[in-house]
C-alpha positions in Angstrom: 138.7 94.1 76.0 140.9 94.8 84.3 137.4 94.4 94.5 140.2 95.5 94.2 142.5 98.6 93.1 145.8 98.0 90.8 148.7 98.2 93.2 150.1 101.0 91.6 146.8 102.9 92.3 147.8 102.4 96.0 151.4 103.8 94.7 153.4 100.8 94.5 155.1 99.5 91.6 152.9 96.9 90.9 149.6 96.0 89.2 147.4 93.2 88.4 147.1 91.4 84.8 144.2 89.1 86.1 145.2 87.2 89.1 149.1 87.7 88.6 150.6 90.3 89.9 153.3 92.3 87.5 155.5 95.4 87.4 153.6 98.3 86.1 155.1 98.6 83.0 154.6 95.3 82.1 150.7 95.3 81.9 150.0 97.3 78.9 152.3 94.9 76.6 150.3 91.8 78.5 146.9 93.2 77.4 148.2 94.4 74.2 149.0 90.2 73.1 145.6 89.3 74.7 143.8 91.5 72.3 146.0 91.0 69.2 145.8 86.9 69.9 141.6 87.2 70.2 140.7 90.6 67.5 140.5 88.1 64.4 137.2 86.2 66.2 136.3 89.6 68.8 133.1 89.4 67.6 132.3 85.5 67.1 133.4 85.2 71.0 131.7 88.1 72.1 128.5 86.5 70.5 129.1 82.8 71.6 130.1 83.5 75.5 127.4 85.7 76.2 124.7 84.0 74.1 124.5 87.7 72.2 123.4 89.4 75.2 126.2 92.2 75.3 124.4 93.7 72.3 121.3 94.1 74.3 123.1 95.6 77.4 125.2 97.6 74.7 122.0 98.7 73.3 120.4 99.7 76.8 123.4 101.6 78.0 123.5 104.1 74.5 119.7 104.4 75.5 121.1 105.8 78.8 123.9 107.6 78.2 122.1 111.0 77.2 123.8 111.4 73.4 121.5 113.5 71.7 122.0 114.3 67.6 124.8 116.8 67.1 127.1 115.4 70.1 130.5 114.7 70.3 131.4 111.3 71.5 134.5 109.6 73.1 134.2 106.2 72.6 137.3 104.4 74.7 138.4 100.9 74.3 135.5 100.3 71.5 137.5 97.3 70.4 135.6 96.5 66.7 133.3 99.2 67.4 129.7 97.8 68.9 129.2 101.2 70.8 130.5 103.5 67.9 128.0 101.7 65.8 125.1 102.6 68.1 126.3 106.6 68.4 126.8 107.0 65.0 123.3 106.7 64.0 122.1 108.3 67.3 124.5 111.7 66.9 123.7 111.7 63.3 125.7 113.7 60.7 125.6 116.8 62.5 127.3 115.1 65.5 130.7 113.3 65.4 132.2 110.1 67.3 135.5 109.4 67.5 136.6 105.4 68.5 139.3 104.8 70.1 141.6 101.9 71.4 145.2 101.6 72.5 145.2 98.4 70.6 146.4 98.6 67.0 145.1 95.5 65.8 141.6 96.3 67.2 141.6 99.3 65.5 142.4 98.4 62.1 139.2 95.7 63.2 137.2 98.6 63.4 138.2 99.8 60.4 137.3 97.2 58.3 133.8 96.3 60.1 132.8 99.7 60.1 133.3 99.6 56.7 130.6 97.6 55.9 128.0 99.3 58.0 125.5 102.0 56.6 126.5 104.6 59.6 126.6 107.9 58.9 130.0 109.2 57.6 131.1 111.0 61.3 133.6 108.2 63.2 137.2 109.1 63.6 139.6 106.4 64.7 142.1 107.6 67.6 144.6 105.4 69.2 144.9 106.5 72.7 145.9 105.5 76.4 142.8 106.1 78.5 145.2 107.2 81.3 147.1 110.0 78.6 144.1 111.0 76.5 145.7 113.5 74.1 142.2 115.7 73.4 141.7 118.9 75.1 139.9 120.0 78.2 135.9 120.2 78.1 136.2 118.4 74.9 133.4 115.9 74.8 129.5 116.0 75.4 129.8 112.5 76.5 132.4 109.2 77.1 131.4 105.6 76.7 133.6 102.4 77.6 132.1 98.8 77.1 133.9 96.2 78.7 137.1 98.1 79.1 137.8 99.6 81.8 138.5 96.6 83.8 142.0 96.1 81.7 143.1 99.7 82.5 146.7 99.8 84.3 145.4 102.9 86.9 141.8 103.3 86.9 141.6 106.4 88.7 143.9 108.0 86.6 141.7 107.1 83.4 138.9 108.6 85.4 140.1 111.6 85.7 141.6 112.0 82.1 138.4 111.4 81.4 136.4 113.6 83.7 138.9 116.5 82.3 137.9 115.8 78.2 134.1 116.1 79.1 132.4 119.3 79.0 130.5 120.4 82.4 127.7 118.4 82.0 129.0 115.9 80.2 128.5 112.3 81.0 130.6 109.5 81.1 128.6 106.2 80.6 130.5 102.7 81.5 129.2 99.1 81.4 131.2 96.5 82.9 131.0 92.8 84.3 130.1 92.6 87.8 129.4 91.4 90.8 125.6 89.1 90.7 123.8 90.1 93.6 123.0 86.7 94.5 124.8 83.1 95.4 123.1 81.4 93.1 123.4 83.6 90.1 127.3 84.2 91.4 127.6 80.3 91.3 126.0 79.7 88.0 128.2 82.3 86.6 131.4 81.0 88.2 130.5 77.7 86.5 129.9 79.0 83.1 132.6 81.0 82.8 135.2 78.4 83.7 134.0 76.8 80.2 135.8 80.2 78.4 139.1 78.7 77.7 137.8 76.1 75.9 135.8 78.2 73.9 138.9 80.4 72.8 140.7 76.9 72.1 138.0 75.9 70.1 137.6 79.2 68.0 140.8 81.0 69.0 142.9 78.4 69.4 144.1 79.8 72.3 142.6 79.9 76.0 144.5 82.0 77.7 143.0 84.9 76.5 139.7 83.9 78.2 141.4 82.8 81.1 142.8 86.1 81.5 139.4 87.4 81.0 137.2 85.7 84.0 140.8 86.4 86.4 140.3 90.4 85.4 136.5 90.1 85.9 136.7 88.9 89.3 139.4 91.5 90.2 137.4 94.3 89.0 136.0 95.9 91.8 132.6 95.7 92.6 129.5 97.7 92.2 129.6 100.0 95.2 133.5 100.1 95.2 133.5 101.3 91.8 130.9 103.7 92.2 133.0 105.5 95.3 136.0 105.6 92.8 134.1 107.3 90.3 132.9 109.6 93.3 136.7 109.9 94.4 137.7 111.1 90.5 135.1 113.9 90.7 132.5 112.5 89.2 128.3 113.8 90.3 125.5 112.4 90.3 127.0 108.4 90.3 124.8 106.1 90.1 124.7 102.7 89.2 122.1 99.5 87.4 123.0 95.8 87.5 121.7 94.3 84.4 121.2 90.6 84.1 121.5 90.0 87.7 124.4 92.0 88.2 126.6 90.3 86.1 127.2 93.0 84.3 126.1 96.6 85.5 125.7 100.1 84.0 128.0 102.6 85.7 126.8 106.9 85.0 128.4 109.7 86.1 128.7 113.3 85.2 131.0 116.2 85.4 129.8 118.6 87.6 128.7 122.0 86.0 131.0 125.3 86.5 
């Protein structure tokens, strides 16, 4: 649900949808069939190629993100919602989360799982571009992406969107695949990984998705690279946790005060 920077972050005219390299334009629509071919079994896949740990690491980064009852939330490419889920409860009726996705078809997923939950009646759904958020400035007490922000087109542009819809203060709260911090772990990752396809065959019935998905993993930058860019977009206080051996880490920043 995209080390290095796209190509058009370097101001070319080009970009990278996993390891292929394609006209700017052309990347939205790409990820756009990725998630409308894999948002009927999201979930199922979610569950099966991570053994359900992304709910744990989901879990840990609310715990982090400093969302108190009564905030206001971004949520950004929440996909069917796993985050949302998590804020609802912890901002409570007097607080408000709004889930958003440039996806359509993940959206209307949202809708229909969120549905059947017992969360408190404060989630709006929002399409919206990351890069062209449509809120106003000093808008949010806090932004969350889970496994997103690797598929965005210009990440320092979504950076800084986001950086301008958070209140001083206000923290923006990321948790993305990574780079593990040893050859081993690297190794056995590399190894497991390749197995994706088949998986998405299997339940999908289509790999390429999941193909798509260890090529953008592995051209996400890594942990220190990100951290500058988040640095570079404005961002204080930038820190950094690998979970799991650093195959996934938690990315925290916040927007300086006036």
């Amino acid at each position: 649900m995209t080390t290095m920077q796209s190509s058009e972050e370097a101001g070319s005219e080009t970009t990278h949808f996993g390891f292929e390299k394609v006209r700017v334009e052309e990347k939205a629509g790409r990820i756009a069939e990725v998630f409308d071919t894999v948002s009927p079994k999201y979930d199922i896949m979610n569950d099966v190629i991570s053994f359900g740990t992304h709910r744990a690491v989901k879990w840990y980064a609310i715990n982090a993100s400093n969302i108190k009852p009564g905030s206001r939330v971004l949520d950004i490419a929440a996909g069917t919602g796993d985050l949302t889920i998590l804020i609802s409860r912890r901002v409570g009726a007097q607080g408000s989360v709004i889930l958003s996705d440039i996806n359509e078809q993940m959206l209307r997923a949202a809708r229909t799982r969120l549905a059947r939950t017992d969360i408190p009646d404060n989630v709006q759904f929002v399409q919206a571009d990351a890069e062209k958020l449509q809120f106003e400035d000093d808008s949010f007490d806090a932004v969350t992406i889970g496994y997103g922000i690797r598929n965005f087109t210009d990440k320092m542009q979504a950076l800084r969107e986001i950086l301008r819809v958070l209140k001083p203060g206000g923290q923006l709260t990321i948790i993305e695949f990574s780079r593990p911090t040893s050859r081993p772990l690297r190794m056995m990752a590399d190894a497991y990984s390749s197995l994706w396809p088949t998986f998405g065959e299997l339940l999908v019935g289509n790999g390429k998705p999941y193909r798509y998905l260890i090529e953008s993993i592995k051209m996400h930058p890594d942990q220190e690279s990100f951290k500058s860019m988040m640095q570079d977009a404005g961002y204080a206080h930038v820190s950094y946790e690998n979970l799991m051996g650093g195959i996934a880490a938690l990315h925290i920043g916040l927007k300086p005060q006036v």
